[in-house]
MARKOLLUM-664848 format. One line per field, with one value per residue: x, y, z of N, C-alpha, C, O in turn. Coordinates in Angstrom, 2 decimals. Layout:
% residues N
n.xx: X, ...
n.yy: Y, ...
n.zz: Z, ...
ca.xx: X, ...
ca.yy: Y, ...
ca.zz: Z, ...
c.xx: X, ...
c.yy: Y, ...
c.zz: Z, ...
o.xx: X, ...
o.yy: Y, ...
o.zz: Z, ...
***
This chain:
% residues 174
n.xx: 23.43, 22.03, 19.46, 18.12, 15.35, 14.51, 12.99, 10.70, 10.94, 10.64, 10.83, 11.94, 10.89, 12.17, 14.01, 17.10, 17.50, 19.21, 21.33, 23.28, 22.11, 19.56, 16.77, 17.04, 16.47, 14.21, 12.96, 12.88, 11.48, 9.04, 8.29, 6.07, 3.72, -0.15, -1.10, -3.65, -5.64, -6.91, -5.35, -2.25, 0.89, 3.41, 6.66, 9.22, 11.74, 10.97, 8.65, 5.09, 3.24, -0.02, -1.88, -4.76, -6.76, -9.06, -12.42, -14.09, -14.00, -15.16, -15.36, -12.35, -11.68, -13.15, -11.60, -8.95, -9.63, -10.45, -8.04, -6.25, -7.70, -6.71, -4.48, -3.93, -4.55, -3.13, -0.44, -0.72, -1.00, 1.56, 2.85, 3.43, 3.94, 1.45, 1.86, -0.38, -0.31, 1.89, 0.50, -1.38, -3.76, -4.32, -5.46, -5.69, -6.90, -8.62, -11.13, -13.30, -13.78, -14.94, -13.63, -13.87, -13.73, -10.74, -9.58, -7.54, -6.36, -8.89, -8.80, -9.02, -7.39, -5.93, -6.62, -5.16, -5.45, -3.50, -2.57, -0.98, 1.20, 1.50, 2.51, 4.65, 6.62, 6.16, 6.46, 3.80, 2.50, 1.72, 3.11, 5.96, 6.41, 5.97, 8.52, 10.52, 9.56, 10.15, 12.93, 13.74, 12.61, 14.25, 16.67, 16.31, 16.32, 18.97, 20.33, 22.03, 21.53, 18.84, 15.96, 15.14, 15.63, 13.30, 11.84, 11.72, 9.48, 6.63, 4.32, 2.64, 4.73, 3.11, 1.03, -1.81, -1.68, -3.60, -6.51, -6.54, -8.58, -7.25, -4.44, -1.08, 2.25, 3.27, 1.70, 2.52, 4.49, 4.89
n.yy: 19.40, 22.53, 23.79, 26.74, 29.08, 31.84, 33.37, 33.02, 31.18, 30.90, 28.01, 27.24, 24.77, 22.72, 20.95, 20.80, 21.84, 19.86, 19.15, 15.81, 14.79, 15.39, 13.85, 11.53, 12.59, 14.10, 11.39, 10.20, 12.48, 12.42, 9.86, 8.63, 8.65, 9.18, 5.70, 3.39, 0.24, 0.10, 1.38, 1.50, 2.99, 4.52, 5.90, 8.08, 9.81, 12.74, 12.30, 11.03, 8.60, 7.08, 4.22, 2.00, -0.40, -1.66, -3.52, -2.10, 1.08, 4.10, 3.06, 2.46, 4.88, 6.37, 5.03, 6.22, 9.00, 9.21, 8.60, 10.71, 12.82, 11.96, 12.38, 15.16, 16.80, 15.60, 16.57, 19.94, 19.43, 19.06, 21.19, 20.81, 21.69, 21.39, 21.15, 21.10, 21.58, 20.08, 17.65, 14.66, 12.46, 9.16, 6.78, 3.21, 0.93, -1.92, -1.04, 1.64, 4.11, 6.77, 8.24, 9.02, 12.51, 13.43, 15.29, 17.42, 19.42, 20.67, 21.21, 20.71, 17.38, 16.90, 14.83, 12.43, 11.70, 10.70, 7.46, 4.37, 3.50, 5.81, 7.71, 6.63, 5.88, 3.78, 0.86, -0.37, -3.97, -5.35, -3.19, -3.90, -6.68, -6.37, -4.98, -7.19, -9.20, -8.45, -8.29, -10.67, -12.17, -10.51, -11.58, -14.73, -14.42, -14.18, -16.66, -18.91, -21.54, -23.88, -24.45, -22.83, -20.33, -20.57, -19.90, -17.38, -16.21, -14.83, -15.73, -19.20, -21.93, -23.35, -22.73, -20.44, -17.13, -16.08, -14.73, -14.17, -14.48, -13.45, -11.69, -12.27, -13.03, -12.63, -11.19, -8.16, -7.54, -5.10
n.zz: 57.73, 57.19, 55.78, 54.77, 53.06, 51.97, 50.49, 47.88, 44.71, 41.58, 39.37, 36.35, 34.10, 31.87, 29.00, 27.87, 24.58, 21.59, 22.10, 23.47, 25.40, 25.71, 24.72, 26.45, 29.07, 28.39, 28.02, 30.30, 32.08, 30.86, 31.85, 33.38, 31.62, 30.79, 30.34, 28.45, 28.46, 26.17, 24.29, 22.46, 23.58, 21.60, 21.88, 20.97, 21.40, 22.08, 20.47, 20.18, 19.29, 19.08, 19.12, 18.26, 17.65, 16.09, 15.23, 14.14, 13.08, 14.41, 17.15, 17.52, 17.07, 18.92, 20.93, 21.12, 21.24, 23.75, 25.40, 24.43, 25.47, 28.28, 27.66, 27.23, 29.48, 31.57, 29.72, 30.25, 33.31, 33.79, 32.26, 29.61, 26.38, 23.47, 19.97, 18.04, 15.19, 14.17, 14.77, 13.65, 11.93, 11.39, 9.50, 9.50, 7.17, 5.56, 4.68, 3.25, 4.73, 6.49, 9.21, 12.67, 13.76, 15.38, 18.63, 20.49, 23.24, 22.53, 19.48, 16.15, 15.14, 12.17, 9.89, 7.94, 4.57, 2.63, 1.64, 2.94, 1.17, -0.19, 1.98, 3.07, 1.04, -0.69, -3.22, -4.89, -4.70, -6.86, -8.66, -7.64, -8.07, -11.11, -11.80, -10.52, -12.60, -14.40, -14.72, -14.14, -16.32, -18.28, -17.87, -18.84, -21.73, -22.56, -21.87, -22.32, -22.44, -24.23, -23.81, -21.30, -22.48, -24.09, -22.51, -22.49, -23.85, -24.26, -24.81, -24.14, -25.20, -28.08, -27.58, -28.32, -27.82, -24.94, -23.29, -20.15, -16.97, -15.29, -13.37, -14.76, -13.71, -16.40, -17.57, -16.99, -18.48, -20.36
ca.xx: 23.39, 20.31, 19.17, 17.18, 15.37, 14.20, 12.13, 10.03, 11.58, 9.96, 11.55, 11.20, 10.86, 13.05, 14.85, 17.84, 17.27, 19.92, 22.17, 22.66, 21.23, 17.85, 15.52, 16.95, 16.08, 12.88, 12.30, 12.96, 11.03, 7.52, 7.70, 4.93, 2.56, -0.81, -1.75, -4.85, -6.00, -7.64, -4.72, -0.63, 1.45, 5.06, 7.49, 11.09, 12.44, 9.62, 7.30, 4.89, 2.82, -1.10, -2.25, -6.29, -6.86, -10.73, -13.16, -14.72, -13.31, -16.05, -15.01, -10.83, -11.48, -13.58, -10.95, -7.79, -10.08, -10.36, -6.59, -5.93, -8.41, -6.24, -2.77, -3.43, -4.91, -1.37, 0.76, -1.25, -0.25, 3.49, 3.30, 4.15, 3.62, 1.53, 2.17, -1.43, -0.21, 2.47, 0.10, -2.14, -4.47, -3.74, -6.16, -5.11, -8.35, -9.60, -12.76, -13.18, -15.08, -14.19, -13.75, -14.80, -12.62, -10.52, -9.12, -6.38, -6.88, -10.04, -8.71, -8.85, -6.21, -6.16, -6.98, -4.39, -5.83, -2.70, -2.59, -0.10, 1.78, 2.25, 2.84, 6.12, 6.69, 6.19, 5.76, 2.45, 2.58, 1.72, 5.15, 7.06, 6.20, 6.39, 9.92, 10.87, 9.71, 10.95, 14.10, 14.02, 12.14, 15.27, 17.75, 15.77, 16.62, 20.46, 20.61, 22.51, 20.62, 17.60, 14.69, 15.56, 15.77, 12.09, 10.89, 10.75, 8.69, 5.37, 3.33, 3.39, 5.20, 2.37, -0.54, -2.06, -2.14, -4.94, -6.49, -6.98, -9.33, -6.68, -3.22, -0.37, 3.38, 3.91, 1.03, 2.87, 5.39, 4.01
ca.yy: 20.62, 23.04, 25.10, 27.83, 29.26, 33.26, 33.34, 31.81, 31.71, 30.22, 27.22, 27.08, 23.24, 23.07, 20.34, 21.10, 20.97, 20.05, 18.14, 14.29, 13.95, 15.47, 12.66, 10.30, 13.42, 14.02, 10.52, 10.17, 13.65, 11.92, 8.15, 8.17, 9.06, 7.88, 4.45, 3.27, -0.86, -0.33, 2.08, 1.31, 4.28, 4.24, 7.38, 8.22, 11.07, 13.49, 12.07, 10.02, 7.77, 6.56, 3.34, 1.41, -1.80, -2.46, -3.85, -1.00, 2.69, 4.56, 3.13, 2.65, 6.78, 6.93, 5.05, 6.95, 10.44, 9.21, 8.57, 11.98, 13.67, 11.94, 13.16, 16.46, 16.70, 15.09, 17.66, 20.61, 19.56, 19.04, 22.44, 20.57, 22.39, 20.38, 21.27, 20.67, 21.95, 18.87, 16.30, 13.83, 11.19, 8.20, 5.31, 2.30, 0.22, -1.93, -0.63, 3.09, 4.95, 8.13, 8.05, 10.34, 13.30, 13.40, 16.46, 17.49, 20.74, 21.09, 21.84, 19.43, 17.07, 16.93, 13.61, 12.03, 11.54, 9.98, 6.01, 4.23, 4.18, 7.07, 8.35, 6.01, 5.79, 2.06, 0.38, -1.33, -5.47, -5.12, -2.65, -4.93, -7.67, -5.97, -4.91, -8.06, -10.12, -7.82, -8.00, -11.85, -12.49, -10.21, -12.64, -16.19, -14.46, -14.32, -17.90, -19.91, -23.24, -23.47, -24.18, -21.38, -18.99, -20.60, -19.45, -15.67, -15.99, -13.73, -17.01, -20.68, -23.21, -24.56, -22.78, -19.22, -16.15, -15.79, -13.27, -14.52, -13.32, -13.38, -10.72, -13.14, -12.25, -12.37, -9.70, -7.57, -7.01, -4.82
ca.zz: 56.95, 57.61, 54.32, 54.35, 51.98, 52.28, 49.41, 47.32, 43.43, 40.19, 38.87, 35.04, 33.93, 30.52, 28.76, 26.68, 23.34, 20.89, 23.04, 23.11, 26.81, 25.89, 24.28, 27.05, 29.55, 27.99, 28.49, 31.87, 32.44, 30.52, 31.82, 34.01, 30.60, 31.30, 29.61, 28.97, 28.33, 24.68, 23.17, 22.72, 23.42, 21.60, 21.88, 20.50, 22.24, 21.88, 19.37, 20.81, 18.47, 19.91, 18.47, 18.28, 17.09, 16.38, 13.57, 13.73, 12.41, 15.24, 18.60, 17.37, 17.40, 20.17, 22.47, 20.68, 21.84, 25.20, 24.92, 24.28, 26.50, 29.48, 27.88, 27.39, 31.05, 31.67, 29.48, 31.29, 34.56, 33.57, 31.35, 28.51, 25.34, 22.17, 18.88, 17.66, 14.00, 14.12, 14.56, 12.50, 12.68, 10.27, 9.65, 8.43, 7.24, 4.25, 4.29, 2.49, 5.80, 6.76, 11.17, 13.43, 13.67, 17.03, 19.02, 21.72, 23.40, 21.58, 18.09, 15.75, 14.71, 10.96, 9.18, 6.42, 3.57, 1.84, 2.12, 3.61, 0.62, -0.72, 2.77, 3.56, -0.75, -0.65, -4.25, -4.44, -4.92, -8.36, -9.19, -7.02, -8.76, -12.27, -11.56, -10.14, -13.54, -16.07, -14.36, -14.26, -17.56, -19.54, -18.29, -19.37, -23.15, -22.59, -21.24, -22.84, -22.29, -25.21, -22.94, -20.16, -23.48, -24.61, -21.20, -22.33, -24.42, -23.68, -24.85, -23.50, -26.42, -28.76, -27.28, -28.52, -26.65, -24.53, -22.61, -18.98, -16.27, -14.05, -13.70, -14.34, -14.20, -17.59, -18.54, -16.46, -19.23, -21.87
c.xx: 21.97, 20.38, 18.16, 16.61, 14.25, 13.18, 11.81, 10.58, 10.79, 10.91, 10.72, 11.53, 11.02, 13.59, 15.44, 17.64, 18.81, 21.22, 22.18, 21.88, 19.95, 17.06, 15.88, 16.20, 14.66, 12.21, 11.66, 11.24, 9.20, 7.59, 6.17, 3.59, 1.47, -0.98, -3.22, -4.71, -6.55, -6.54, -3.41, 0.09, 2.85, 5.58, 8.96, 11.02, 11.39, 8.50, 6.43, 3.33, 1.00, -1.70, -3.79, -6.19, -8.67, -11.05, -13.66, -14.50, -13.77, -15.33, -13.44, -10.90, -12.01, -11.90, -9.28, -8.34, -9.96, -9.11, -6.03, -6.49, -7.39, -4.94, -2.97, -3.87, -3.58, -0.28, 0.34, -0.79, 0.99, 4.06, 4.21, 3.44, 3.16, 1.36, 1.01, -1.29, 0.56, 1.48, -1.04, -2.80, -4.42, -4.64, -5.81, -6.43, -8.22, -10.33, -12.71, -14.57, -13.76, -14.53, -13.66, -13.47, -12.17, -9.65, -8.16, -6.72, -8.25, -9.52, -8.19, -7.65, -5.96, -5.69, -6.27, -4.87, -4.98, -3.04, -1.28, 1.28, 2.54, 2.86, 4.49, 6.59, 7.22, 5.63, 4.48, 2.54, 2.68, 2.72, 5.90, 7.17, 6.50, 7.68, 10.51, 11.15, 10.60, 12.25, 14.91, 14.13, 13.80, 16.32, 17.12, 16.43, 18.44, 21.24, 20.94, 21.81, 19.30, 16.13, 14.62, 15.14, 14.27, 11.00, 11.06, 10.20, 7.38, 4.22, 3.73, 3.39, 3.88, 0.85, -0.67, -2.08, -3.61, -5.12, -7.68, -7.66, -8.77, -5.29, -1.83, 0.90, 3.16, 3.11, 1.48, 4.18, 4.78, 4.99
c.yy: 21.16, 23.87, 25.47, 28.54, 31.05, 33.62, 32.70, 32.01, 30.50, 29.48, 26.85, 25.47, 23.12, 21.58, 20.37, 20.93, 20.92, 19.57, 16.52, 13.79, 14.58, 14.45, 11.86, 11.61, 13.62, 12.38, 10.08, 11.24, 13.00, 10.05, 7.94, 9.16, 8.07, 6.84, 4.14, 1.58, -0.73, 0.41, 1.52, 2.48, 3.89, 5.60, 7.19, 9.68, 11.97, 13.57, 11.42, 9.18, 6.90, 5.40, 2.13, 0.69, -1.88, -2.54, -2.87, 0.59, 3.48, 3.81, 2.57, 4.33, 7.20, 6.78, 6.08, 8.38, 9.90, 9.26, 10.24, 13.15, 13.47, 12.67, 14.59, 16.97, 16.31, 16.41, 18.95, 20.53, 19.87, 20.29, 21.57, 20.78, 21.37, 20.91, 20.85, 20.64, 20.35, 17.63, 15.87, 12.70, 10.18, 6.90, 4.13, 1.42, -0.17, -1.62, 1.19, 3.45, 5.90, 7.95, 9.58, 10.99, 13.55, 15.09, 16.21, 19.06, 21.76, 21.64, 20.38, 18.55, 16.65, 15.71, 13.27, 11.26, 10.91, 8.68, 5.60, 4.14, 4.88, 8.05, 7.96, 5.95, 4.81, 1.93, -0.26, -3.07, -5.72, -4.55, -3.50, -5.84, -7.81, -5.89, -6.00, -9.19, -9.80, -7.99, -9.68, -12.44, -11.78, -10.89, -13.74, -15.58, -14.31, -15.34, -18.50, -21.36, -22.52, -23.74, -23.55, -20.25, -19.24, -19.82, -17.87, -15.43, -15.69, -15.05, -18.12, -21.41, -23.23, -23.86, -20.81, -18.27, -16.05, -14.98, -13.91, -13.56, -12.13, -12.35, -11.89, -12.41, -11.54, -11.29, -8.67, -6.63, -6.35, -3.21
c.zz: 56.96, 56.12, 54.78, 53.42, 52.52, 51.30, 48.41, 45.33, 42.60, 39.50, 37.30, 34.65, 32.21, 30.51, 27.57, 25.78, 22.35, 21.27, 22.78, 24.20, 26.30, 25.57, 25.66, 28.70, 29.54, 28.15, 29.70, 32.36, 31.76, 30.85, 32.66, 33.03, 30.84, 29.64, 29.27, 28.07, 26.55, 23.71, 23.72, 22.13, 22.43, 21.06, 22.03, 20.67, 22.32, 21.26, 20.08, 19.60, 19.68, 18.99, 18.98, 17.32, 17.10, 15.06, 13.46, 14.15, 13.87, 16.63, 18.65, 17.77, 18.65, 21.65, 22.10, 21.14, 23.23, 26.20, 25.74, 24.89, 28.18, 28.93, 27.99, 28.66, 31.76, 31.20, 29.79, 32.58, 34.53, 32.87, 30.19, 27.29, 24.20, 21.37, 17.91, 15.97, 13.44, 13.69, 13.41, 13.08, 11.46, 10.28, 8.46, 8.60, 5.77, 3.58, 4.16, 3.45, 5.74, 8.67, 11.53, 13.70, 15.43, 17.20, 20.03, 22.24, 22.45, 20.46, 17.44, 14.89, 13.04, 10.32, 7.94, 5.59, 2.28, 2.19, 2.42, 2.37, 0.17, 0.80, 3.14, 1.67, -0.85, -2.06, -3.47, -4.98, -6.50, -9.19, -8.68, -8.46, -10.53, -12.34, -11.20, -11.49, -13.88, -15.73, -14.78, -15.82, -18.83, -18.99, -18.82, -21.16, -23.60, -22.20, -22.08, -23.52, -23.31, -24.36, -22.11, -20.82, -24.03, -23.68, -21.74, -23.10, -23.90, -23.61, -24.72, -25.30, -26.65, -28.35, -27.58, -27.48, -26.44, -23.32, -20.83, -17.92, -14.94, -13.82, -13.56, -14.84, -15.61, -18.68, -17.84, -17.61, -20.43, -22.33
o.xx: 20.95, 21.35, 17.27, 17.47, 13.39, 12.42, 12.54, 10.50, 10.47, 11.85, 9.58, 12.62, 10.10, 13.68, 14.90, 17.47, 19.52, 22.16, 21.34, 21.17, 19.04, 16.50, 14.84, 15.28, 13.96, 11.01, 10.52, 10.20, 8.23, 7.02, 5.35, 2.82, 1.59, -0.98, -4.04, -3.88, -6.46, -6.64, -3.24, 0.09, 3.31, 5.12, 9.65, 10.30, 10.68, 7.61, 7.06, 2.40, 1.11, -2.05, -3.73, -5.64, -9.33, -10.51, -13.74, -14.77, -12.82, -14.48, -13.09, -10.22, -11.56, -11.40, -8.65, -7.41, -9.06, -9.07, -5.66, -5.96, -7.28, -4.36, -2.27, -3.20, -3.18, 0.45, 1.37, -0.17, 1.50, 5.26, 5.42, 2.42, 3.98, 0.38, 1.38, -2.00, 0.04, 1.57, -1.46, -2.62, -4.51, -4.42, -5.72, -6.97, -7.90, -10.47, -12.10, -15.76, -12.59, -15.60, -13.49, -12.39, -12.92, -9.26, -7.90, -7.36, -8.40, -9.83, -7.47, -7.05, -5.69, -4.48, -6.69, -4.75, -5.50, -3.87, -0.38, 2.33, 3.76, 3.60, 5.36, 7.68, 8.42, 4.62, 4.19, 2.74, 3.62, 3.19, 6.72, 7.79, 6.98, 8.19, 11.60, 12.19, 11.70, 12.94, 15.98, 15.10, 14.24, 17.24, 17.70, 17.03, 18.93, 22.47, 20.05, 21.69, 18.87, 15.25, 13.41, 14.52, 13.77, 9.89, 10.28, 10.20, 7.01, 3.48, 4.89, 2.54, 3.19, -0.23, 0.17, -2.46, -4.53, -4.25, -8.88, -7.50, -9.12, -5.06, -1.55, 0.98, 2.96, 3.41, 0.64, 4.57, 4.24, 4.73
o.yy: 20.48, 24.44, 24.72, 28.81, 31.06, 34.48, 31.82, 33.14, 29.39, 30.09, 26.44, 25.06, 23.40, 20.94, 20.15, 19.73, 21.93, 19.72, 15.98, 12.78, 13.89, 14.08, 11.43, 11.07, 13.35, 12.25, 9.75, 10.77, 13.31, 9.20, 7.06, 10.00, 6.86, 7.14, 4.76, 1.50, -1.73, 0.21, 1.16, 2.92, 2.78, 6.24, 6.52, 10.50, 11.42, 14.43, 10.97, 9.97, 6.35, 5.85, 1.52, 0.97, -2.15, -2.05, -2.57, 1.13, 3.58, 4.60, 2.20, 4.85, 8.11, 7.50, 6.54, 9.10, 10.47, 9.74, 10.65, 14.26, 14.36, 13.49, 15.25, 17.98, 17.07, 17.04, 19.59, 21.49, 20.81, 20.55, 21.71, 20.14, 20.55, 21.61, 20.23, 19.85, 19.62, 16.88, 16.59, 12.13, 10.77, 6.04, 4.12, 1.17, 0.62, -1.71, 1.87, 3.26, 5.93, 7.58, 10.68, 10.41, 13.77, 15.83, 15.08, 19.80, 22.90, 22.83, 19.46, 19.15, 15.45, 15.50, 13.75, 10.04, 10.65, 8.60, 6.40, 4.71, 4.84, 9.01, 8.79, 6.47, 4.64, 2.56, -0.53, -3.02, -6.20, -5.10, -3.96, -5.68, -8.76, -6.79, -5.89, -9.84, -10.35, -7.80, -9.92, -12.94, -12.36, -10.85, -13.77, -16.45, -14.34, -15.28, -18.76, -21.89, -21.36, -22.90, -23.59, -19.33, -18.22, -19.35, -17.12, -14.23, -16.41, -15.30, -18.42, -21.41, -23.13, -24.31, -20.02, -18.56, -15.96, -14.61, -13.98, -12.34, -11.16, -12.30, -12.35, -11.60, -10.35, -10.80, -7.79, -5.47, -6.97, -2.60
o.zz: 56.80, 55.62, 55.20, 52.58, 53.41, 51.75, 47.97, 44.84, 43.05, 38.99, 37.07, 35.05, 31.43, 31.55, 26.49, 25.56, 22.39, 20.49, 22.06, 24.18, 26.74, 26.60, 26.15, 29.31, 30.51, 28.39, 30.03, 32.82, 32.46, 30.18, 32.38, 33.48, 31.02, 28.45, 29.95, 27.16, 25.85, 22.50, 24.88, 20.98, 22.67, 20.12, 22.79, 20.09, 23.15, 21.31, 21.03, 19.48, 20.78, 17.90, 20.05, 16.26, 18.10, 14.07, 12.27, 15.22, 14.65, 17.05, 19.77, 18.65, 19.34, 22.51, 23.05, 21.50, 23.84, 27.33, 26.84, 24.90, 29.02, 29.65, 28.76, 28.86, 32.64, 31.96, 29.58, 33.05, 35.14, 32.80, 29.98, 27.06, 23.81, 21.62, 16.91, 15.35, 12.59, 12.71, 12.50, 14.16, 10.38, 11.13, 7.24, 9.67, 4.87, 2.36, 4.98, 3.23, 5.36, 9.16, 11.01, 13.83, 16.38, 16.29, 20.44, 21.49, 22.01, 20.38, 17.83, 14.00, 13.09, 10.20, 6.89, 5.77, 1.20, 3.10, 2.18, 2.67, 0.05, 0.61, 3.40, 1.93, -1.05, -2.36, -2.31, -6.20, -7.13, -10.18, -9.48, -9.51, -11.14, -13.01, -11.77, -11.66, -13.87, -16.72, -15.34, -16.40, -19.81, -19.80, -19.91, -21.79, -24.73, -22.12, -22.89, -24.62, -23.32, -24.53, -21.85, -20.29, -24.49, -23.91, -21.16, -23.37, -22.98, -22.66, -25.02, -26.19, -25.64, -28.71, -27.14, -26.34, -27.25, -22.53, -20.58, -17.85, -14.27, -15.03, -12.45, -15.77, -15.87, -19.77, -18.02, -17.50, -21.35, -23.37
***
């Protein structure tokens, strides 16, 4: 079979949206995203997630910019459109620094200032834990058995309340 072709025509490079083949489409269509040795990429259907591991805030951002200097050099070639408004930069750290602000098509990617948190609306150890007694502590007073029922009491048998240095369940109930 011979084809010919008479003129030259513009092929627009699209993938359905709103369908069930697109994400696996769109996958296909971005697998060869570059990598790089100091960052871990991970992407669900069109999101794609950039991840840095270091002790220190300053070169986690540096290699996450360097990152992002090769993708969008990447989604440029491929004409693939980024959504600079979409994204975020998210640091998860002990230590209360502020990191160096990173970019993608030179505009900058805007820094979350929530904690992890309030961002996913995770209790904190301390509510857990509160919720967890109080929950426990108001059955011990409906127990049947008389030493089970001594246990809810706020103070230990025989010995005064006292005011420890430490946060223990049972000051949790107030």
């Amino acid at each position: 079979m011979l084809l010919i072709i008479k003129e030259r025509q513009q092929v627009i490079i699209t993938v359905p949206q709103g369908s069930d083949i697109a994400p696996f489409l769109y996958t296909i269509y971005t697998s060869d995203l570059p990598t790089s040795e100091d960052t871990i990429v991970g992407t669900y259907a069109d999101d794609t997630a950039l991840l840095s591991v270091s002790s220190d805030h300053t070169i986690a951002s540096q290699q996450i910019q360097t990152h992002l200097n090769n993708l969008s050099q990447w989604f440029t070639n491929w004409k693939i459109k980024i959504n600079e408004s979409k994204s975020s930069f998210i640091t998860f750290t002990l230590r209360p620094h502020s990191c160096p602000a990173v970019s993608i098509n030179n505009i900058d990617i805007p820094h979350s200032t929530e904690s992890l948190n309030n961002d996913l609306k995770l209790t904190s150890i301390n509510e857990t834990a509160s919720i967890f007694y109080k929950r426990f502590h108001s059955k011990l007073r409906d127990n049947p058995n008389q030493l089970i029922n001594e246990l809810a009491s706020l103070t230990l048998p025989g010995n005064p309340a006292r005011r420890l240095k430490r946060n223990w369940c049972r000051d949790l109930i107030t």
